[in-house]
C-alpha positions as CSV (number, residue, x, y, z in Angstrom):
1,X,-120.6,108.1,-49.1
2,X,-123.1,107.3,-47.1
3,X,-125.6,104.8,-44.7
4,X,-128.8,104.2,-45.4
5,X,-130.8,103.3,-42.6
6,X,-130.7,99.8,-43.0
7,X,-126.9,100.2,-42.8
8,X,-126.7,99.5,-46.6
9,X,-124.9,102.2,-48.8
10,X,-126.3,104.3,-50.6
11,X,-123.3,104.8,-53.3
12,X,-122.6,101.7,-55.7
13,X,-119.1,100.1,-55.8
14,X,-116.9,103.0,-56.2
15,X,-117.5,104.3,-52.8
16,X,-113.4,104.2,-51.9
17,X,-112.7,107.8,-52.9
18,X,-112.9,107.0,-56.7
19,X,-115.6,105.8,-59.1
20,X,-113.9,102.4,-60.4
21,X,-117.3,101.5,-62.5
22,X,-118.7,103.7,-64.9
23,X,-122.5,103.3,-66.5
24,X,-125.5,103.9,-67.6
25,X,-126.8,105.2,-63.9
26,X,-129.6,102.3,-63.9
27,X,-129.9,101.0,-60.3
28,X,-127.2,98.8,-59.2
29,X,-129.0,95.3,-57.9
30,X,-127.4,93.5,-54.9
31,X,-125.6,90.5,-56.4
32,X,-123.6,88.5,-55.6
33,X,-120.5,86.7,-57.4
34,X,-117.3,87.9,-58.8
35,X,-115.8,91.1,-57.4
36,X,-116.3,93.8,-60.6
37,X,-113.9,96.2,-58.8
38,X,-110.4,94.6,-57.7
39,X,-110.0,97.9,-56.0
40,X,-112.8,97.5,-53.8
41,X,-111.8,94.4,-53.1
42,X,-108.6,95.1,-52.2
43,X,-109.7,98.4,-49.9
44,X,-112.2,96.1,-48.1
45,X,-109.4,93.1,-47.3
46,X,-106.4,96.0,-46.1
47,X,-109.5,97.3,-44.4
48,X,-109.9,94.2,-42.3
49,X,-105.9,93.8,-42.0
50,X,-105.5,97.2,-40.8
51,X,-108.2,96.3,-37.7
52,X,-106.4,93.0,-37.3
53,X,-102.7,95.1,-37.4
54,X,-104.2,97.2,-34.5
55,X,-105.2,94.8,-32.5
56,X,-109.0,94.6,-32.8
57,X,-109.5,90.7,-32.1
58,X,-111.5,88.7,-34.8
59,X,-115.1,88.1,-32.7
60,X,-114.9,92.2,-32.4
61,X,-114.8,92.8,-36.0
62,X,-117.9,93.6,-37.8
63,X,-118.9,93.9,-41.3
64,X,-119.9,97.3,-40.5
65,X,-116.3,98.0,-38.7
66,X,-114.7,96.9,-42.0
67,X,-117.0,98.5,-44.1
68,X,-115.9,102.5,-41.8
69,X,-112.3,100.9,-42.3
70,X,-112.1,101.0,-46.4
71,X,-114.6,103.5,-47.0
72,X,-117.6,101.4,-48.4
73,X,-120.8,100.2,-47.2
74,X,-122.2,97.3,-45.6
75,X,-123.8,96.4,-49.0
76,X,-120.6,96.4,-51.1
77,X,-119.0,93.7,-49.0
78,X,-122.5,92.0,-49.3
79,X,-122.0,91.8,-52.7
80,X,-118.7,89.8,-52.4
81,X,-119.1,88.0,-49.4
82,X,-122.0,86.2,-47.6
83,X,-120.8,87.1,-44.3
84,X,-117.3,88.0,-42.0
85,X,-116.5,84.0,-42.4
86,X,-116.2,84.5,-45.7
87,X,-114.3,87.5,-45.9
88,X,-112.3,86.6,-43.0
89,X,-110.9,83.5,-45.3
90,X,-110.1,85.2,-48.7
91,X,-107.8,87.8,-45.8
92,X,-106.2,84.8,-44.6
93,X,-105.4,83.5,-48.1
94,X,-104.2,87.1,-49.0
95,X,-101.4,87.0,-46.8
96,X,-100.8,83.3,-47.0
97,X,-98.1,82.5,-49.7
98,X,-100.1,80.9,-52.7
99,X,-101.1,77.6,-52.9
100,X,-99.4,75.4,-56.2
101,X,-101.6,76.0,-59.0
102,X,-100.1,73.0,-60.8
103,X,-97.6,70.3,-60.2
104,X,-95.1,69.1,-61.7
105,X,-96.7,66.3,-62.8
106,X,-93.6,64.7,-63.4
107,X,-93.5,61.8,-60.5
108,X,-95.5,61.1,-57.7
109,X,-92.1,62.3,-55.4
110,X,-92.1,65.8,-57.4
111,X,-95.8,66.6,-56.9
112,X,-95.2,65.5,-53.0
113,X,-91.8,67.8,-52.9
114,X,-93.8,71.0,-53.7
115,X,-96.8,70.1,-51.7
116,X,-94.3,70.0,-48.9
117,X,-92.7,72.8,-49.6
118,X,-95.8,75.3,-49.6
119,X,-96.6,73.7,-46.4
120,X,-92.7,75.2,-45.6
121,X,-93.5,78.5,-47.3
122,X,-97.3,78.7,-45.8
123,X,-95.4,77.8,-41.8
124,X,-92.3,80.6,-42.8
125,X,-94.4,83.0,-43.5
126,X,-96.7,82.2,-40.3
127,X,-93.4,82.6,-37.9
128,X,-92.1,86.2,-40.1
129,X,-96.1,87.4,-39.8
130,X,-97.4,88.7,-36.3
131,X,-100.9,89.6,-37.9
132,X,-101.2,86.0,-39.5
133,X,-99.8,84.4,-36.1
134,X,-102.5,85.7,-34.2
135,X,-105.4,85.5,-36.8
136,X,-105.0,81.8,-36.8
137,X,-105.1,81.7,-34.0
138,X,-107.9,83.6,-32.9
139,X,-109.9,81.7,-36.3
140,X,-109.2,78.4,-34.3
141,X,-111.3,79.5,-31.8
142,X,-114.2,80.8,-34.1
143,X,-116.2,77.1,-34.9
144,X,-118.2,79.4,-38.1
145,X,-114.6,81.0,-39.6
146,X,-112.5,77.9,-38.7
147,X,-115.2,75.8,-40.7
148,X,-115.2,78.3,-43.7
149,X,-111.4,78.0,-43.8
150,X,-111.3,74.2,-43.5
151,X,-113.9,74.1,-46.9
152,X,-112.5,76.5,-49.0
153,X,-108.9,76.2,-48.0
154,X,-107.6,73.1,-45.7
155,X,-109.9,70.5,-47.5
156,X,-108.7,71.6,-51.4
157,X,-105.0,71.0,-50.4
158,X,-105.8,67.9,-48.6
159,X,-107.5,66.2,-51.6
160,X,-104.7,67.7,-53.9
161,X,-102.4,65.4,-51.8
162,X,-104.4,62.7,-52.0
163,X,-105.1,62.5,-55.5
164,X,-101.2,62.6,-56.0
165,X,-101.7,59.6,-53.9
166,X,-103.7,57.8,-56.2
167,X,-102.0,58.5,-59.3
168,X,-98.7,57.2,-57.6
169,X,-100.5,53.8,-56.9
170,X,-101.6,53.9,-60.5
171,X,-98.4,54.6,-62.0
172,X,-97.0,51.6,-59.6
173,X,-94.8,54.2,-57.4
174,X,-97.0,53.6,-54.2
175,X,-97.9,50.1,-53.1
176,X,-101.5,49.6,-54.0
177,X,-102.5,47.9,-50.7
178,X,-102.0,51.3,-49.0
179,X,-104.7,53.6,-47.4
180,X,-104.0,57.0,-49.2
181,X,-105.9,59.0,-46.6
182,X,-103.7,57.6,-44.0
183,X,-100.5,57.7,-46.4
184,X,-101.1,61.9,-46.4
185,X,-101.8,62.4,-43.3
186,X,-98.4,60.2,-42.7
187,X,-96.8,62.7,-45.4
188,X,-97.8,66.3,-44.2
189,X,-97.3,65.2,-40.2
190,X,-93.9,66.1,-40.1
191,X,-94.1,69.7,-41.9
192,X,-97.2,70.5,-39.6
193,X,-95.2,68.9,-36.5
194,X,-92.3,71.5,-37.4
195,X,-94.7,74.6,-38.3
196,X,-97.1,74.5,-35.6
197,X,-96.3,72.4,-32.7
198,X,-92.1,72.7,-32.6
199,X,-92.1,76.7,-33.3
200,X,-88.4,76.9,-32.6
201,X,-87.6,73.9,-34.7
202,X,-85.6,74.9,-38.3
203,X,-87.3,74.7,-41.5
204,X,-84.7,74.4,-44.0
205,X,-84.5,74.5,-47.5
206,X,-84.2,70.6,-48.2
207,X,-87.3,69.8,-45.7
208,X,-89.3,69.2,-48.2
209,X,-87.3,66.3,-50.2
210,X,-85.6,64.3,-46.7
211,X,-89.7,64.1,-45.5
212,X,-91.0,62.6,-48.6
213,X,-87.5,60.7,-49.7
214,X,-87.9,59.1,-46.0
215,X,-91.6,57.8,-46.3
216,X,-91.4,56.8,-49.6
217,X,-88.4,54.5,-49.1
218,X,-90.9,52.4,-47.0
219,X,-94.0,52.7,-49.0
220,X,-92.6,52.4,-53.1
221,X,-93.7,48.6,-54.5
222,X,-90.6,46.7,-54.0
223,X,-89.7,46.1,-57.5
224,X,-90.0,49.8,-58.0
225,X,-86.2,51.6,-58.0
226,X,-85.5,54.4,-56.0
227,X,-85.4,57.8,-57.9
C-alpha cells in the first residue's frame, strides 16, 4: 500500500495485507456508510487500541497515525468515519461491555434491574481495563470526542431509562405526578456514585436490584403492591 499525495490511499479497502473485496476493478468512489469489510474495520479500531495501549495520549492520535497503525490509508477510515471523534467512539464502545439490546419488558422494576446492571458491567469493566480507564478519561477532556460520545452513546441509554419511566406511569407502577427526567437521574445516581466517584467502593452482584427496590418503595402509587 501506498499514500497518495493528498495522504489518501491509493489501494481500496483491502489494504491490511489481504484483499477482503473482490470486483469488477471499476474505481472505488469515496463513500461513506456501512463498513463493507469487518476486517478493515476491525484492523483500524485495534489500530487505535494498540496506540492508546502504548501510551500515545488521545489529542496525539491522528487519523493518519491510525491509518500507519492497521495498514490502511487515510481514505479507508474516511469511508467509515467522518473524523477521529467518530472513530474514537465506536473504540470506546468496542471495549465497553454491550449495551441491552432489549429488556425484559416484563415490569417497569425488571427493565430498571438490567439498566442498572450494565451500568455495573460498563463501571467493572472500567476498574479491570487500564486502556478504558485512561481513554475516558482523557475523552472528558476533548469538548469534540466527549460530545460525539454523549450523542451516540450517553444520550441513547439515558432516554432508554426514561422511556421505561413512562411506561411504568402508564402501566400505574410509577406515580404519575412524577418528573421522569428527575426520577432517572434519581435511579442511575447511585451506580455512577459507586463507578466513578467511590472507585474503591464494591460493586456487587445484587447492586442492581437493592438500588431500584430502594427508590421504587418511595415512588410506586400507593395502591400499587410491592413485587
Amino acid at each position: 500500500m501506498s499514500l497518495t499525495d493528498d495522504g489518501t490511499d491509493s489501494g481500496t479497502d483491502t489494504d491490511i495485507g489481504t484483499r477482503a473485496d473482490s470486483g469488477t476493478g471499476a474505481a472505488e468512489q469515496p463513500v461513506r456508510g456501512r463498513p463493507r469489510s469487518e476486517a478493515v474495520e476491525r484492523a483500524i479500531i485495534e489500530g487505535t487500541l494498540k496506540l492508546l495501549e502504548e501510551g500515545v495520549p488521545l489529542a496525539e492520535i491522528s487519523i493518519e497515525r491510525i491509518a500507519r497503525t492497521a495498514g490502511v490509508g487515510k481514505a479507508t477510515i474516511y469511508r467509515r468515519w467522518s473524523g477521529k471523534e467518530e472513530l474514537f467512539v465506536d473504540v470506546l464502545r468496542a471495549t465497553e461491555p454491550e449495551d441491552p439490546e432489549l429488556l425484559p419488558g416484563t415490569s417497569m422494576r425488571d427493565d430498571l434491574i438490567m439498566l442498572l446492571e450494565s451500568m455495573r458491567q460498563r463501571g467493572l469493566a472500567n476498574r479491570s481495563s487500564a486502556i478504558l480507564h485512561n481513554a475516558h478519561t482523557q475523552m472528558k477532556s476533548s469538548p469534540k470526542i466527549w460530545a460525539a460520545y454523549h450523542a451516540a452513546v450517553i444520550a441513547p441509554r439515558r432516554r432508554m431509562g426514561v422511556d421505561v419511566l413512562r411506561r411504568g406511569q402508564e402501566n400505574g407502577e410509577l406515580r404519575a405526578d412524577l418528573d421522569v427526567e428527575l426520577v432517572n437521574d434519581i435511579v442511575v445516581g447511585p451506580m455512577l456514585v459507586r463507578s466513578v466517584l467511590r472507585p474503591d467502593a464494591e460493586l456487587p452482584e445484587n447492586l442492581p436490584e437493592r438500588i431500584v427496590d430502594t427508590l421504587l418503595a418511595g415512588l410506586r402509587p400507593v395502591s400499587s403492591p410491592a413485587p
